[in-house]
C-alpha positions in Angstrom: -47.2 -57.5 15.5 -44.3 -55.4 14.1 -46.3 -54.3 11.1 -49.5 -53.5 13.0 -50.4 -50.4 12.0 -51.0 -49.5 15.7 -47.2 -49.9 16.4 -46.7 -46.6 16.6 -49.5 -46.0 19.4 -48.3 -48.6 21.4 -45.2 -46.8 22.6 -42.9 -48.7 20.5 -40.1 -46.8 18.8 -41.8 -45.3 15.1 -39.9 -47.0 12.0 -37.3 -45.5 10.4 -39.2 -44.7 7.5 -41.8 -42.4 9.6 -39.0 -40.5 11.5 -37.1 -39.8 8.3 -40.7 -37.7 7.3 -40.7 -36.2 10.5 -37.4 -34.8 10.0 -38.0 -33.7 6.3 -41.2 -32.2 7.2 -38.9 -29.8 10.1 -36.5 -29.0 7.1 -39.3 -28.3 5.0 -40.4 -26.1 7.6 -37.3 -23.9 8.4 -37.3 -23.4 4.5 -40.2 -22.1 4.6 -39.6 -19.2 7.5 -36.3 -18.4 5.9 -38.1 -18.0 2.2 -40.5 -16.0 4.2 -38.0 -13.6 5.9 -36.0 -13.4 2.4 -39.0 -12.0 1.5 -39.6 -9.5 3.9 -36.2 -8.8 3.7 -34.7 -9.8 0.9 -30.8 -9.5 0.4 -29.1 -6.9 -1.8 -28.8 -7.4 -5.4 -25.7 -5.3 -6.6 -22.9 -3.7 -5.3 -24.2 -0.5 -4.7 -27.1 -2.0 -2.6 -24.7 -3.9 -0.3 -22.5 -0.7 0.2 -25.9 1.2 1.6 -26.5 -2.4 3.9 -23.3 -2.0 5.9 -23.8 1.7 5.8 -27.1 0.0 8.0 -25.3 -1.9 9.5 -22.3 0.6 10.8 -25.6 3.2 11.9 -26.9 0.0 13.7 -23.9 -0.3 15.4 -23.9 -4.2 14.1 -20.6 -3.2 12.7 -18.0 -0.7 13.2 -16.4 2.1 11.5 -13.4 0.3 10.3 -15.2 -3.1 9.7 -17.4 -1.3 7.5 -14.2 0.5 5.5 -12.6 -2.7 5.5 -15.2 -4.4 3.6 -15.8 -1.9 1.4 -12.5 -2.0 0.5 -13.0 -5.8 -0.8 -15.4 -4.9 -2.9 -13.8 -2.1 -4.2 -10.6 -3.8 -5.3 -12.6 -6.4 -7.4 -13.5 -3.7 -10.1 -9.6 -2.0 -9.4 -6.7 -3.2 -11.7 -2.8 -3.2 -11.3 -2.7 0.1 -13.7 -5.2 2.1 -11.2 -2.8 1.3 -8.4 0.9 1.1 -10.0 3.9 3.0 -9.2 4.3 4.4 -13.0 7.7 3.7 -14.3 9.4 7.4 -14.4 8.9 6.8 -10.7 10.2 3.6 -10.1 13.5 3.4 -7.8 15.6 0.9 -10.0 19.0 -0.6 -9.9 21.7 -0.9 -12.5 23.3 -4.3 -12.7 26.5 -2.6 -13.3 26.3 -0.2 -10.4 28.7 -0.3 -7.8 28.0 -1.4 -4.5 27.9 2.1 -2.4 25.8 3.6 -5.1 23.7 0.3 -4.4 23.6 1.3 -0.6 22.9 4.8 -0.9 19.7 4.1 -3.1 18.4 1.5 -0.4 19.3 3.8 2.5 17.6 6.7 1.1 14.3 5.1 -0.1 14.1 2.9 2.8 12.3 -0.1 -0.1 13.2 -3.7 0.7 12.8 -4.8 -2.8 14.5 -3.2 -6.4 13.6 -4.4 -9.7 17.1 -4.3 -11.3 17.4 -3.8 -15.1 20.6 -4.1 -17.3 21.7 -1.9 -20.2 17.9 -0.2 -20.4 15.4 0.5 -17.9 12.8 -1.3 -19.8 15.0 -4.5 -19.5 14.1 -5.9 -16.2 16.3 -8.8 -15.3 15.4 -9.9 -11.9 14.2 -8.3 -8.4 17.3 -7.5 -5.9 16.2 -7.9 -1.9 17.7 -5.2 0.0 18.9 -7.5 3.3 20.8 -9.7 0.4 23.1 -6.8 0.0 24.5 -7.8 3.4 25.9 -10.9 1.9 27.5 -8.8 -0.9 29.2 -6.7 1.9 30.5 -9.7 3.3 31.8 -11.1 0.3 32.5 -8.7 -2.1 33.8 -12.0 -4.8 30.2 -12.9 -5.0 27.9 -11.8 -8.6 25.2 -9.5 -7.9 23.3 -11.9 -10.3 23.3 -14.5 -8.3 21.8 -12.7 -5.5 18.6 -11.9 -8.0 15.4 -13.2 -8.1 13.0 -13.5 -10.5 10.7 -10.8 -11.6 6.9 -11.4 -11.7 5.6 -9.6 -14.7 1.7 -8.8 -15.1 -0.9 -6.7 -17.1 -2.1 -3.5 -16.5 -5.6 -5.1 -16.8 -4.8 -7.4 -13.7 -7.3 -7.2 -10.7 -6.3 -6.1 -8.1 -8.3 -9.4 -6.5 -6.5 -11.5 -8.3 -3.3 -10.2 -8.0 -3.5 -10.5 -4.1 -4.3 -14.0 -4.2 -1.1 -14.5 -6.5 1.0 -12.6 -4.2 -0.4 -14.8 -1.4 0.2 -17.9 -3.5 3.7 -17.4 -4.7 4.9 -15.7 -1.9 6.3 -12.6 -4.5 5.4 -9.2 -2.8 6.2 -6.9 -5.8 5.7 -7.4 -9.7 6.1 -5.2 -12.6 3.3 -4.0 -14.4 3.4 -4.3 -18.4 1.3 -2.9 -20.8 -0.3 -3.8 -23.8 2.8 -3.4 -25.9 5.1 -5.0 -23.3 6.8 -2.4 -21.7 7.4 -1.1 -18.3 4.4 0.9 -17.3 5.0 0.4 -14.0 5.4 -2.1 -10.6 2.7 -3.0 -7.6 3.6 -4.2 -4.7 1.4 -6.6 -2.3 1.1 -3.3 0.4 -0.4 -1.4 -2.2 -3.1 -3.8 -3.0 -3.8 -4.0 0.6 -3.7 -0.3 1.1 -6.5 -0.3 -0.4 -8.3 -2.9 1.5 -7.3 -1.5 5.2 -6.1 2.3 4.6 -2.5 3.5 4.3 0.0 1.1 5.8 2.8 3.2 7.8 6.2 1.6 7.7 8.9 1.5 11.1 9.7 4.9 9.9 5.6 6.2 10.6 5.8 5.3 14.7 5.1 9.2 15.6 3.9 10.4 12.4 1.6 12.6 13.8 4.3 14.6 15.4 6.7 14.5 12.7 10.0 13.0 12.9 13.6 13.8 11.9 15.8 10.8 11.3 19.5 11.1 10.6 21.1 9.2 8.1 24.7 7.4 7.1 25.6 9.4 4.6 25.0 12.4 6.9 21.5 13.4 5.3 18.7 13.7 6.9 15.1 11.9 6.7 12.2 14.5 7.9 8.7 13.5 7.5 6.2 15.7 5.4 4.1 16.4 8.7 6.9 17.9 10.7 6.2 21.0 12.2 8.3 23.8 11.2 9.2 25.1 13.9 10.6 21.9 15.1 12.5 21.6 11.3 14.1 25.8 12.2 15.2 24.4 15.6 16.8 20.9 14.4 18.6 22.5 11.4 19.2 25.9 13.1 17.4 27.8 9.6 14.4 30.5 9.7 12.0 28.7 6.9 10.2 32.5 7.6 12.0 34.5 6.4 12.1 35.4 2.5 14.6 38.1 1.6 15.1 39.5 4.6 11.1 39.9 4.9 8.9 37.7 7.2 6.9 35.1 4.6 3.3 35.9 4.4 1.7 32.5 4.1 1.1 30.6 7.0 1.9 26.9 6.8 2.2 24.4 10.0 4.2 22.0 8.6 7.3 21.3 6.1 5.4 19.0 3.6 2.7 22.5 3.2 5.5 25.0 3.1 8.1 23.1 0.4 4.4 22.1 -1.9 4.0 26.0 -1.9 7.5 26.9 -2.8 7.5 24.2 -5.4 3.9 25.4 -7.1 2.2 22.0 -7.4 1.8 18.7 -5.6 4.9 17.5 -5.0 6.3 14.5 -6.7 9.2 11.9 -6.4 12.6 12.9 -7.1 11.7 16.6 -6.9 13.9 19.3 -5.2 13.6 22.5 -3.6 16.1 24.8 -1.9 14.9 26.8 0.8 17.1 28.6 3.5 20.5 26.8 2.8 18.7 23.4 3.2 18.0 21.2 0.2 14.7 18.9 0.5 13.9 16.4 -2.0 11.1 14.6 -2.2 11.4 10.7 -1.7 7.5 9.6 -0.7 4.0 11.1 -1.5 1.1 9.4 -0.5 -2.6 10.9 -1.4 -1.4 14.0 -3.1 1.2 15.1 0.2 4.4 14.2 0.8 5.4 11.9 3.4 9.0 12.5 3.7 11.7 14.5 2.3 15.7 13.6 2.3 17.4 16.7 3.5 21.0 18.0 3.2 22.9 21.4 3.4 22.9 22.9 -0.3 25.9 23.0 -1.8 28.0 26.6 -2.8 26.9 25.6 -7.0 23.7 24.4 -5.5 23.2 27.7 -4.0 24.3 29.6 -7.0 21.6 28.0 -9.4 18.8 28.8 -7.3 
């Protein structure tokens, strides 16, 4: 009979109700083991504790080197905000509304940025964000507004994280926003590469292919772009200078590249905008990253240049 209670001896397929507790008995089982192991080993409980497990896991070899900085990097950025990270305004490269248009292509030529929050009347008044390839169509026709060519600025709180932020970015497709502070002005703009920066490590632009070497670039408005790592000697051959030399007296410090040489002339750690004149060459400072400079615009100084010095 189909509900003798020896069905399930005679070979007969068990009802549905019995396999179902076979089943949930398994599941009950594999809880059990992994409750067990959690115990042995149980997960860790704060930030700091999961920092020391892939520190484990990187001398374990589960991971590597750069797995392990990478994801340390996502948990750093979640206690990091848009104000730890910012480019402060005195340092921001910004673009007049009223400016002409080869004032507008010198600035993008020399700071190599391929976005420009542009303001109008004040620096605090941020009007939109200019893309540097949308200058091309300004070249082409000159009838056309620069306004129309803006696009609109993404404005966010010091107090941002930096977590958030890069899923915005991601979101909206916006890779730069200015940074406001608790008053409403200007403190400063982020972009999405310095959020990630600090995810992945420094990101080197088109410019960075042999930045270990150094690297001399020339420019359209006959400058020169030289990279903060260049060696000197290769700077005293390309310009045809002696950077050695002081007063007719070989220099006493030792320095192997341009970046360490113009930080020691200068006194401090170099910052954006700076200048220094040294052997008829004027270097000024367009990029630091980490406290050194990663490249310098260079040109001949100038006879009044010469005689302020």
């Amino acid at each position: 009979m189909p509900d003798s209670p020896n069905a399930a001896r005679s070979g007969h397929p068990q009802p549905p109700d019995a396999a179902g507790a076979h089943v949930h008995k398994s599941e009950d089982r594999r809880g059990i083991l992994q409750k067990i192991a959690e115990f042995i080993h149980p997960g860790p409980d704060s930030k700091e504790e999961l920092m020391e497990t892939l520190a484990e896991a990187e001398d374990n070899q589960v991971i590597g080197a750069e797995s392990r900085a990478m994801l340390e990097g996502v948990l750093r950025i979640t206690d990091m905000t848009a104000g730890d990270v910012m480019v402060a305004a005195p340092r921001m490269d910004l673009i007049n509304i009223d400016a002409p248009f080869d004032e507008l292509l010198h600035l993008v030529i020399d700071t190599s940025h391929s976005r420009f929050p542009v303001y109008e009347n004040d620096r605090e008044n941020i009007i939109g964000i200019l893309m540097a390839k949308d200058l091309l169509k300004l070249q082409r026709a000159p009838e056309l507004n620069l306004r129309a060519l803006l696009r609109p600025a993404v404005f966010v709180p010091e107090s941002k994280k930096l977590n958030d932020l890069l899923r915005e970015f991601k979101g909206n497709r916006n890779h730069l926003a200015i940074v406001i502070d608790e008053f409403g002005r200007t403190a400063g703009l982020i972009t999405i590469e310095d959020v990630l920066e600090e995810i992945v490590g420094e990101i080197e632009d088109e410019f960075d292919d042999h930045a270990t070497e150094g690297d001399i670039y020339a420019l359209a408005d006959k400058t020169y772009r030289v990279s903060g790592d260049t060696p000197i000697e290769r700077v005293e051959e390309s310009f045809a200078v002696d950077l050695k030399t002081r007063d007719g007296e070989e220099a006493t410090e030792e320095f192997d590249t341009i970046g360490g040489l113009i930080a020691h002339e200068i006194g401090h750690v170099p910052k954006r905008g700076e200048r220094c004149e040294l052997a008829g060459l004027q270097f000024v400072v367009l990029h630091t990253k980490g406290g050194a400079v990663k490249w310098f615009k260079v040109s001949p100084a100038t006879p009044l240049q010469a005689s302020k010095a």
